[in-house]
N, C-alpha and C positions, 0 to 999 in steps of 0.2 A: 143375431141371426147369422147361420152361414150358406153360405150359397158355392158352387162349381160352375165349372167356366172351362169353354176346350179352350186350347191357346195354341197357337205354333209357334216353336222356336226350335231356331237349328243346333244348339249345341248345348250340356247341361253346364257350362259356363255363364252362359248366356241368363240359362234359366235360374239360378243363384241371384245373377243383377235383376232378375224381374220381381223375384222374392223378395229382396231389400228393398229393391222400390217399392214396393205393393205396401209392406210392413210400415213404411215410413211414410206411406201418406194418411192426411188426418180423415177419420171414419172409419180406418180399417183397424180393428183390435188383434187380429193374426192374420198372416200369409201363407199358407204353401204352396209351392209350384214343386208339382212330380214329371218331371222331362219326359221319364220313360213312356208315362200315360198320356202324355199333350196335354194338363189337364193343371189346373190353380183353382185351390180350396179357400175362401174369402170369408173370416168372420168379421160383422162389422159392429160396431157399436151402437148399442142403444138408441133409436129414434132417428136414424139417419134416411137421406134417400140414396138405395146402393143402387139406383143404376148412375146416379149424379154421381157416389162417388167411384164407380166404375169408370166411367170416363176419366176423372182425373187420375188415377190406379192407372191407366191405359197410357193418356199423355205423359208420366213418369216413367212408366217400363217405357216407351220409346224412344225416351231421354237418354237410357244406357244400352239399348240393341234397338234399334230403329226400327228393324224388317220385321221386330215379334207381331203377333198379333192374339189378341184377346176375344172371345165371340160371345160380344155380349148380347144377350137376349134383347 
């Protein structure tokens, strides 16, 4: 399943560490964060719950830029 998500972040630096964190948490099978649109594209794996694993997507990106924000449904 994939799903989109507005996000705020200040810089496309920023938005790179929110990519790798998202990638590398367990649930999520791909990330993209496109800076210029405010916007992270989220497939998740198989039988999961994504707004559970949205939250932990969430407390990881804050892990590497603190101020981002994700607007989860």
């Amino acid at each position: 399943m994939k799903q989109s998500y507005k996000i705020e972040v200040d810089c496309a630096n920023c938005a790179n560490l929110m990519e790798e964190a998202a990638k590398n948490t367990i649930g999520v099978k791909d990330a993209v964060v496109n800076f210029m649109a405010q916007k992270m594209d989220v497939e998740f794996n198989d039988g999961v719950d994504c707004r559970e694993i949205m939250r932990q997507v969430l407390k990881n990106c804050k892990k590497v830029e603190e101020d981002c924000e994700i607007y989860i449904l």
